[in-house]
N, C-alpha and C positions, 0 to 999 in steps of 0.2 A: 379708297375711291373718294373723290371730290366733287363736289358738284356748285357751279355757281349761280345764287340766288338773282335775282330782278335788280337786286342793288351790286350785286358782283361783287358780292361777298362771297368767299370761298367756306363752305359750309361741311361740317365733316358727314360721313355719311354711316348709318351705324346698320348692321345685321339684328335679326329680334334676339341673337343670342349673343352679342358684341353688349346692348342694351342690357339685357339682364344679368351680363358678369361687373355692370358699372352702378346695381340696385345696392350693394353693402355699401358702396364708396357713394353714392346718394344720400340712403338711410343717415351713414354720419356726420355729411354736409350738411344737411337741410337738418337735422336736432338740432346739431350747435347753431346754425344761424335763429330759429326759431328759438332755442335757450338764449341766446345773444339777446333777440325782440323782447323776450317777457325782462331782462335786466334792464333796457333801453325805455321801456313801457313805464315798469317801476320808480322809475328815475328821470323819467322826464318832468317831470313836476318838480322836483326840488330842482333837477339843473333852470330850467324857467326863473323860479325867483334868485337863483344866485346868478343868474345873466342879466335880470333884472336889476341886480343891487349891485353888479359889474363896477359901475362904477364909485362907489361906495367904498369900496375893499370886499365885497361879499366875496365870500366864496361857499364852495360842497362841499361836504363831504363823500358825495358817493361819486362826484365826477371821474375818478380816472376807471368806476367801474364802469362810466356811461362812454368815456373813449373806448375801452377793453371792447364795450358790448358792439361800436359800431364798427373799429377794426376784425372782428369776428364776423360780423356781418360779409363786411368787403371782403374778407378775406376767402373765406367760405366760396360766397358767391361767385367771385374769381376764379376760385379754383372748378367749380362745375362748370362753367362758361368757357375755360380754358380745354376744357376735355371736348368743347363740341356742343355740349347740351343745353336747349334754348328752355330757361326757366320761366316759365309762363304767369306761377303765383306762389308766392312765399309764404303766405300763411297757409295754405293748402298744401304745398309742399308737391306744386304740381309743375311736370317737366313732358317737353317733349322731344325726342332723337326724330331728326332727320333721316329718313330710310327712302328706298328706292323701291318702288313696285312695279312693275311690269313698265320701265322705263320712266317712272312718272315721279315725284316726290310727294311724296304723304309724310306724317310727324307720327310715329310710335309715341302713345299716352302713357304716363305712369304719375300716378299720385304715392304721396310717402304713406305707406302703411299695406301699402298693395305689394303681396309677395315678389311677382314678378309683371309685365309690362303684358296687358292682357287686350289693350283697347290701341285704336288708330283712329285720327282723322285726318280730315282736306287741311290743306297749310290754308287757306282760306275761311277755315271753321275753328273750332274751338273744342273747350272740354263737357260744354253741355250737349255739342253735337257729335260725340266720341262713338264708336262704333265697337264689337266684340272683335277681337281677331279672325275670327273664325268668319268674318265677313269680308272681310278682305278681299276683294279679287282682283 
């Protein structure tokens, strides 16, 4: 099922249990991009002065692991966005599926570390204003 946003954007539409068969393929996205971040973190600082000394002849040595780390990133990220799912914060590792409630659109919550997708809010709200499922009506 499909449904299109205010921008007409065709938006995928996920079941709470569509959602939680897509939590393992989550889990491994969202490591490697946040393993990708702490490479990208560590290595910003020396790629800085060898782009500094750019023209110099400077170079890295950890540069092509700071490329690795940002094609990791993109890549990653690509690939959950490609499935549907609007990632909201990467160092949180927090994502929301599109679902459909009693004809209406709400965002099914899940953060990385959370067994399965337990919380929902308004597509107008956020993760501080998240609800328990069990509130749902």
């Amino acid at each position: 099922m499909a449904h299109d946003d205010e921008q007409g954007q065709h938006e995928r539409i996920f079941t709470l249990s569509e959602a939680n068969r897509l939590i393992p393929q989550l889990n491994s996205k969202l490591t490697a991009i946040q393993q990708a971040k702490a490479v990208l973190s560590r290595t910003k600082e020396d790629i800085k002065k060898a782009s500094a000394q750019a023209e110099y002849g400077g170079g890295s040595t950890v540069g092509h692991l700071y490329i690795l780390g940002l094609q990791q990133v993109s890549a990653n990220l690509q690939a959950i966005q490609e499935l549907g799912i609007l990632v909201k914060d990467l160092d949180l590792g927090l994502c929301d599926f599109p679902h459909l409630r009693d004809g209406r659109l709400v965002y099914l919550c899940w953060k990385l570390g959370e067994q399965e997708v337990l919380w929902w809010h308004e597509t107008t709200t956020g993760y501080k204003d998240r609800c328990p499922l069990e509130d749902l009506a």
